[in-house]
Structure formats: C-alpha cells, structure tokens
Backbone bond lengths (Angstrom), bond angles and torsions (degrees), N, CA, C in turn:
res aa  C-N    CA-C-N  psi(-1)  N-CA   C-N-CA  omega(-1)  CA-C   N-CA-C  phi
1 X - - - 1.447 - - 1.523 109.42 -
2 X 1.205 114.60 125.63 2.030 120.86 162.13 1.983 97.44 -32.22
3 X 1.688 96.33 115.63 1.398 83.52 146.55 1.294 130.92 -57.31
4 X 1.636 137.35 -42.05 0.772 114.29 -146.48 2.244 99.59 -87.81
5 X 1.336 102.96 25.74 1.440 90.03 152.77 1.738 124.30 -57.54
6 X 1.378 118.85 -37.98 1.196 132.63 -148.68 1.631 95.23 -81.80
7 X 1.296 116.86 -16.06 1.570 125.31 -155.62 1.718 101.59 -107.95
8 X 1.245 103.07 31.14 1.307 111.79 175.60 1.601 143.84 -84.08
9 X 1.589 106.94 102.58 1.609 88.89 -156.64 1.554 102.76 -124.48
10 X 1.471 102.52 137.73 1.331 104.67 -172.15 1.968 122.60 45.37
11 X 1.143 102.00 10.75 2.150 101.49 176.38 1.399 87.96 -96.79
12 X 1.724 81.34 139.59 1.832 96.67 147.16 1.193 127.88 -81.62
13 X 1.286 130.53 144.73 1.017 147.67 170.26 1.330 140.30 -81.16
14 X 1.393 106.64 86.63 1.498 115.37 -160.52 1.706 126.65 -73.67
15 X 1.303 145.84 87.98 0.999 124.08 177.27 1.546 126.80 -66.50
16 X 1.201 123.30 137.85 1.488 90.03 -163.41 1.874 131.67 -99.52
17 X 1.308 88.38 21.67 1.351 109.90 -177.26 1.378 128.35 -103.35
18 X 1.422 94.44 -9.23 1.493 122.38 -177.48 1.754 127.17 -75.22
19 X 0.536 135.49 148.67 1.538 135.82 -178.55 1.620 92.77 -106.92
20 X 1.187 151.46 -5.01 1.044 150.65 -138.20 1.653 107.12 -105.51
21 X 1.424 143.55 155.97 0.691 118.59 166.30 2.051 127.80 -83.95
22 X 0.945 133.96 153.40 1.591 112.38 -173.06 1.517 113.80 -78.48
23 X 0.747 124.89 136.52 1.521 137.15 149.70 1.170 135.02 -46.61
24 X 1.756 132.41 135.72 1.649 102.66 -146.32 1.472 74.34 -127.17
25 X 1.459 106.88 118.93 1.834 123.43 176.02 1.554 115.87 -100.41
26 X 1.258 110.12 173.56 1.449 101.98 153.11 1.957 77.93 -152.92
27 X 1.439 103.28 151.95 1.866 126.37 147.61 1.487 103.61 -62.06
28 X 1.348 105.11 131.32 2.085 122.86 172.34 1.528 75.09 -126.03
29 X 1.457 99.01 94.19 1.659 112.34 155.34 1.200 116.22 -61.64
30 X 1.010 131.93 -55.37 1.841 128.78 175.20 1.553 104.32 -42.79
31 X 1.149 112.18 -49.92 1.618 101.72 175.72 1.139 143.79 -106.26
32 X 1.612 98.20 14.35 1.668 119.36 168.82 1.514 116.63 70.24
33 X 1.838 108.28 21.45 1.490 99.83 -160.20 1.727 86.58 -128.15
34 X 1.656 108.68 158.47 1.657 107.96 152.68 1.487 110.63 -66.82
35 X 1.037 106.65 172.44 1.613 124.64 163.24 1.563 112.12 -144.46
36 X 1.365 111.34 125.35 1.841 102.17 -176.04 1.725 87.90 -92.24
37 X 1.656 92.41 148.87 0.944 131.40 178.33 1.457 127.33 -66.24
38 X 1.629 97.40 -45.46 1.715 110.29 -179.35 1.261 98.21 -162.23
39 X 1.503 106.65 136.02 1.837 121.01 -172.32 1.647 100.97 -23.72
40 X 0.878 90.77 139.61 1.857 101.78 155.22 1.957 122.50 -137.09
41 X 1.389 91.47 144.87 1.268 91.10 -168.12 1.492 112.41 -125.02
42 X 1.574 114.18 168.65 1.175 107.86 -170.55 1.877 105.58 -144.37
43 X 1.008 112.99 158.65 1.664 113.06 174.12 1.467 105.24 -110.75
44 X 1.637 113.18 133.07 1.480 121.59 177.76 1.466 112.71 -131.10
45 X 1.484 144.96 84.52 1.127 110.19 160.59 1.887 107.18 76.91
46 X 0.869 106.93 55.68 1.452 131.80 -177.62 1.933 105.18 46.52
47 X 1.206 124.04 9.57 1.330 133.40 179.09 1.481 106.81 -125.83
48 X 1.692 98.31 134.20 1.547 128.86 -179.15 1.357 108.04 -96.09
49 X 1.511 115.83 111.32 1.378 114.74 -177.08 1.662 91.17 -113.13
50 X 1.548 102.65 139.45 1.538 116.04 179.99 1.517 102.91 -138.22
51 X 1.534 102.91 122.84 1.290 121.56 169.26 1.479 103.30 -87.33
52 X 1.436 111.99 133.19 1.305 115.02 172.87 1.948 132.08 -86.84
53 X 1.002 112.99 158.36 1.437 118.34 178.63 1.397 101.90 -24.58
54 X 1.345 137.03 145.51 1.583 132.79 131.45 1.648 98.91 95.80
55 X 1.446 125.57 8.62 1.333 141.75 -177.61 1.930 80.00 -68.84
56 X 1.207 102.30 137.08 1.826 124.61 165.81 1.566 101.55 -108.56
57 X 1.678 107.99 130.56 1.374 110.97 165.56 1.275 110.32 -157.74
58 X 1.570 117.82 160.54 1.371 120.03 -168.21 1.591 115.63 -84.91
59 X 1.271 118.14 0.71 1.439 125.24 -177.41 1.625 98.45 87.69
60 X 1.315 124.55 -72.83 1.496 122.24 -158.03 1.669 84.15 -167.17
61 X 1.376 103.00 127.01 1.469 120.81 165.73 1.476 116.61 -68.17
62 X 1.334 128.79 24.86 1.464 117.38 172.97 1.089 112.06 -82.43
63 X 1.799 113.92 145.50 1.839 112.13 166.56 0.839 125.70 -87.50
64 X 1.317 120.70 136.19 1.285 133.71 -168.10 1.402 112.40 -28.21
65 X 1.978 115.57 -33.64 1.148 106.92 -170.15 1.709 118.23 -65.22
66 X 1.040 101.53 -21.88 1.798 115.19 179.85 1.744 107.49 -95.86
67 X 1.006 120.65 3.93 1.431 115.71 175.25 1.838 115.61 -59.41
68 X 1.533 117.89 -25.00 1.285 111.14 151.53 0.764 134.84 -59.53
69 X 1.314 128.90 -23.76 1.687 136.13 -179.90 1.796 96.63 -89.94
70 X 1.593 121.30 -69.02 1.392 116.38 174.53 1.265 119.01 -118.60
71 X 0.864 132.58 116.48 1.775 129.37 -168.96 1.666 90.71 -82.57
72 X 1.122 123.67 136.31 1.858 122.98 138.91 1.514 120.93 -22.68
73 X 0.812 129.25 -37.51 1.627 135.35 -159.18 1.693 97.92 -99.94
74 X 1.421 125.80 -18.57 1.699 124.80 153.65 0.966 139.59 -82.16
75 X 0.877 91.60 8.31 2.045 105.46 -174.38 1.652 94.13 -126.68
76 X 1.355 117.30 57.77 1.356 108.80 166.19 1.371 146.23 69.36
77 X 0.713 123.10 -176.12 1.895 122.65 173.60 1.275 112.57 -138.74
78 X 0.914 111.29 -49.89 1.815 113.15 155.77 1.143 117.52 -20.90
79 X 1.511 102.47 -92.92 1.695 128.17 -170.27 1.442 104.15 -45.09
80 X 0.966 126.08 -37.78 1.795 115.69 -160.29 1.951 92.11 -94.12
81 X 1.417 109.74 -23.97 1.282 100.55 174.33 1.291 129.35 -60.56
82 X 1.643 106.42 -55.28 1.737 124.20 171.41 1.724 92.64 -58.51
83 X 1.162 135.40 -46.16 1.195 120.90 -120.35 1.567 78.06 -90.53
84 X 1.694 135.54 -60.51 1.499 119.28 173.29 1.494 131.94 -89.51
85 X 1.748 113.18 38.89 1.266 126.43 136.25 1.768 108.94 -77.71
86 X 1.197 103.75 -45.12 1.827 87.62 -160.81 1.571 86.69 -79.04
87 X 1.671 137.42 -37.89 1.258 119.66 166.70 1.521 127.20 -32.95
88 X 1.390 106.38 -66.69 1.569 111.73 175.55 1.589 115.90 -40.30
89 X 1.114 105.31 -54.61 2.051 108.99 157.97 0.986 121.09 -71.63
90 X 1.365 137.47 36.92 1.574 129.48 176.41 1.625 96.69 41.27
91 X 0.695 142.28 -1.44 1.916 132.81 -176.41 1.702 104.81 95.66
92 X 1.890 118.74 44.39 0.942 117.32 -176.73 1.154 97.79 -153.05
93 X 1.706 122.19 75.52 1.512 97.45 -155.34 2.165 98.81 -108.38
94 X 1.208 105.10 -172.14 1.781 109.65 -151.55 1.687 91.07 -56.92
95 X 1.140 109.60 164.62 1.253 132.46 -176.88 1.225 119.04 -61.88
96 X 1.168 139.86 135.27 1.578 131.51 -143.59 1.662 128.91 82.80
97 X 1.300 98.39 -26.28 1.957 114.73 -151.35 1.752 85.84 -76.27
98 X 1.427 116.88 -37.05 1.582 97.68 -167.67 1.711 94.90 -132.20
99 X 1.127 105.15 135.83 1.966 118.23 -171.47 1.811 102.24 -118.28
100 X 0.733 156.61 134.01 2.058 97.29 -23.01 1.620 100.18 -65.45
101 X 1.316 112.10 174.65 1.874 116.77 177.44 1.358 95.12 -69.83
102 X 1.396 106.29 135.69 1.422 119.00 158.53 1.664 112.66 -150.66
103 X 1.583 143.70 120.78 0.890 154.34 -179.58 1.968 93.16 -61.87
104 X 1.320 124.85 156.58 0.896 116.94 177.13 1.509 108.51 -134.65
105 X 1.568 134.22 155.28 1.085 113.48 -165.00 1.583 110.81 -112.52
106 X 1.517 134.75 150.67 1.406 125.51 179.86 1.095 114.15 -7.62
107 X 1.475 99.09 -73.65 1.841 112.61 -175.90 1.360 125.71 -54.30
108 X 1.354 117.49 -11.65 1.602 124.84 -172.44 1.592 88.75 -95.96
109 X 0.931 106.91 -66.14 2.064 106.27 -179.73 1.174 109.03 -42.82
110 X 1.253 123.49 -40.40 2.204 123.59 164.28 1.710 108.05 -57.29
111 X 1.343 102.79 -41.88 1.213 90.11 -158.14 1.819 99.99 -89.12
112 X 1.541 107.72 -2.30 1.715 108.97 171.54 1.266 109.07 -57.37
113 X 1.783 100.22 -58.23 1.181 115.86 163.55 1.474 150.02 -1.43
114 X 1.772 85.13 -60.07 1.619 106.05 -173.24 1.618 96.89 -90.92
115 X 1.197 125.45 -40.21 1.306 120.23 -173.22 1.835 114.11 -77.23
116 X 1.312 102.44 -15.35 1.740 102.88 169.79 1.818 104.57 -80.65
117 X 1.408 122.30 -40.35 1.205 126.47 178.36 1.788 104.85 -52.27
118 X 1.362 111.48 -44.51 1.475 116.79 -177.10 1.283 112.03 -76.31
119 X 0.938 130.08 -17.01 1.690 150.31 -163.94 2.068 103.56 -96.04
120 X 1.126 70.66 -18.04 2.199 79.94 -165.97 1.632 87.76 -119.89
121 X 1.114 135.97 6.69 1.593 141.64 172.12 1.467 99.79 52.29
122 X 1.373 117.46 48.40 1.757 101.95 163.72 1.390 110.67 -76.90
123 X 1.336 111.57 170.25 1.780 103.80 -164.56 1.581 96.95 -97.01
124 X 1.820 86.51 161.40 1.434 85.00 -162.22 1.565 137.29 -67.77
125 X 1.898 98.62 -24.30 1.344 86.11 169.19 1.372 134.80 -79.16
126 X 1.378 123.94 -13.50 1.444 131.26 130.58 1.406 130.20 -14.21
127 X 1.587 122.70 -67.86 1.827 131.47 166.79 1.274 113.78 -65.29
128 X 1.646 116.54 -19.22 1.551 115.62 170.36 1.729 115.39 -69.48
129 X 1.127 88.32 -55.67 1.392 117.97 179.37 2.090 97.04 -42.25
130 X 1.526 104.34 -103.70 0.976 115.70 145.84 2.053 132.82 17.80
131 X 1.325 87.86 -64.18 1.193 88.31 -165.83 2.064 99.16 -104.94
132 X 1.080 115.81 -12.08 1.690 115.49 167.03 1.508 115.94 -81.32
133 X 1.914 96.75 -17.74 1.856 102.74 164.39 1.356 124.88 -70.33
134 X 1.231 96.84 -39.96 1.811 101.26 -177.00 1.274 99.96 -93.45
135 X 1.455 135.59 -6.39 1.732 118.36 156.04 1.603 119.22 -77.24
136 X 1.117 105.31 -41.96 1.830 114.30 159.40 1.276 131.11 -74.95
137 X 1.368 122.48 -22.89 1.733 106.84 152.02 1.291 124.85 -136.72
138 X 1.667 103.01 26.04 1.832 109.37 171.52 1.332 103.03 -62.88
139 X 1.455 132.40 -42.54 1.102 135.96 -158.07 1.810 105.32 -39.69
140 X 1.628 98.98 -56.14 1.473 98.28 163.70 1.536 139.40 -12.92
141 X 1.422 101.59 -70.09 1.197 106.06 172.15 1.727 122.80 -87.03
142 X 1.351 116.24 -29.14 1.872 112.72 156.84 1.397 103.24 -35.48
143 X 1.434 118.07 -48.23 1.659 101.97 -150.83 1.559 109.18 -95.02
144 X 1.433 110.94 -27.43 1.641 117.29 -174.56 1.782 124.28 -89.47
C-alpha cells in the first residue's frame, strides 16, 4: 500500500469505480484510527443512515496477519464506515443518525456491508471473503 495513504488529512477518498459519493477522512496516527471529516451519508432500503462529523473508525477490522488475503484499505471506505457506526450502536445509533428511525439488526449491518462493498465494486472474492468475516466474528464486537 502507498504510504502516503496513512498521511491523510481532511481528502476524500475516491474509489474510482464507485458511483458513491467519497468520504472526507483524515489518519489520527497517535490512535491508529480514521476520523471523518464531514457527516456522511448513505441510502438503505427506504432509510438514510448518517454518520456524523468526527465519527473515529478503524477502516476494516482485519489482522494484519490476513492483510494478504484482504487488506482494510480494499474493502472500501464506505462499507467499513456505515458498517462500524451502526456496530458502535449495536444497530441503534443517536437520534437523527437514521431517517425514518429504524433500529437495525447485526445481520442488516453485514448485509449493509456487503451491499456497500458491491456498490464500491470490490471484487467478489474479496466481499465474500469479507463479508462471512464480519458474520462469524462481528458478533464479538456487537456484543462487547
């Protein structure tokens, strides 16, 4: 990967295959996390989920040890964004965050997941991959 992904301040992040709009990040090196820049929003199934300004996220929970098989940085910017906002809320996030209100369930945040990965054209054995990880050990973090 380009270091200078990590050196990211305030740019959006364009994938370029995406129809999507980009997300405007910066890297908080001291704390190893993104930070979005300015709300971002998304359409689901007749509900608008909006992550707000200053939201912290890890990009994609893979370990490093599997980063040959999927790195974090291929699976989008989107998907890992929605996908540990509605995590961080169990799929209930603050009031405003989803129009109309709708609680969302594990499996619906996987399956946001999979459809933002398809939406940003990552390849498929990547969103397979990908998306049978965070149904087999998201549970982890939903519940803790």
């Amino acid at each position: 990967m380009d270091p200078s992904f990590y050196n990211l301040r305030k740019q959006p992040v364009v994938i370029r295959s995406s129809g999507l709009p980009a997300p405007i990040i910066s890297y908080i090196e001291e704390e190893r996390l993104w930070r979005l820049e300015e709300a971002y929003s998304y359409s689901h199934a007749g509900h608008r989920i909006t992550v707000p300004a200053e939201f912290k996220f890890d990009l994609a929970s893979v370990p490093r040890v599997f980063w040959f098989l999927i790195a974090p940085f291929e699976l989008s910017i989107a998907a890992p964004l929605i996908h540990d906002f509605l995590y961080e809320h169990k799929g209930d996030p603050p009031a405003g965050s989803i129009a109309p209100p709708k609680t969302f369930s594990r499996k619906e945040a996987d399956r946001i997941f999979r459809e933002i990965t398809e939406k940003e054209a990552v390849a498929g054995w990547r969103r397979f991959f990908a998306y049978w990880a965070v149904r087999w050990f998201g549970w982890v973090a939903w519940f803790f």
